[in-house]
C-alpha positions in Angstrom: 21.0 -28.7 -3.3 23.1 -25.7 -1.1 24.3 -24.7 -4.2 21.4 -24.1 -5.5 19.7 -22.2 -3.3 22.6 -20.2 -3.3 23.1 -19.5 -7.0 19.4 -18.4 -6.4 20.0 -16.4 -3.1 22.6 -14.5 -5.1 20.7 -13.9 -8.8 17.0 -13.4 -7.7 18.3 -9.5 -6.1 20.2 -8.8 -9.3 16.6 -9.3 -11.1 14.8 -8.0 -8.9 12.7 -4.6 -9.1 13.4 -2.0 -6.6 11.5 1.1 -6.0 12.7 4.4 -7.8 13.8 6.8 -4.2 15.6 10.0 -4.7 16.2 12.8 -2.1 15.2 16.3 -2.0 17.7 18.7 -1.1 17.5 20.0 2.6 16.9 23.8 3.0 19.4 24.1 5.5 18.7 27.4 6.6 15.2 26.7 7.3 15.7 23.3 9.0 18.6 25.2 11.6 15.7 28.0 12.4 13.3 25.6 13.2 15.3 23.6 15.3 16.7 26.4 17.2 13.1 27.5 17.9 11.9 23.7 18.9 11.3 23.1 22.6 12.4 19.5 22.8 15.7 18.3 21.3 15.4 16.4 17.6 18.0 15.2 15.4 18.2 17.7 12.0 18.1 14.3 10.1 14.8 13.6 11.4 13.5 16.8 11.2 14.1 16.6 7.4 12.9 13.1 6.5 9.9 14.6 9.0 9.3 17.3 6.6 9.9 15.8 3.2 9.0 12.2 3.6 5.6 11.4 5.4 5.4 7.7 6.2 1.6 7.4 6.7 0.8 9.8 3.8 -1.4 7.1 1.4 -3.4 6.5 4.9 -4.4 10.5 5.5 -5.8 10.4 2.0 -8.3 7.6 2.4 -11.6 8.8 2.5 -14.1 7.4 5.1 -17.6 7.2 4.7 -20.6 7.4 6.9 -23.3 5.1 5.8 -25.6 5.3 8.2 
């Protein structure tokens, strides 16, 4: 029985889907010129994944209606 859930533990990620992710490249120049000018210290890494990749992004487009 351990063996099986292990054969299966080990093949079910090999068949598995995962989604398509690919990086845009960093402007570096721009992301050193806005640090410098920020107030509050931030990590350049997060700065960039702040920039490109927008975590809440399918909630700001929903559209809410008033039906009253």
């Amino acid at each position: 029985m351990k063996r099986i859930h292990i054969i299966l533990l080990l093949v079910v990620p090999l068949v598995s889907c995962s989604q398509e992710f690919e990086l845009t490249n960093p402007n570096v120049n721009e992301l050193k010129s806005d640090l410098e000018n920020r107030t509050t210290s931030e990590d350049v890494v997060y700065l960039y994944f702040a920039r490109n990749y927008d975590s809440i992004a399918l909630k700001r487009e929903v559209k809410y209606y008033d039906y009253e």
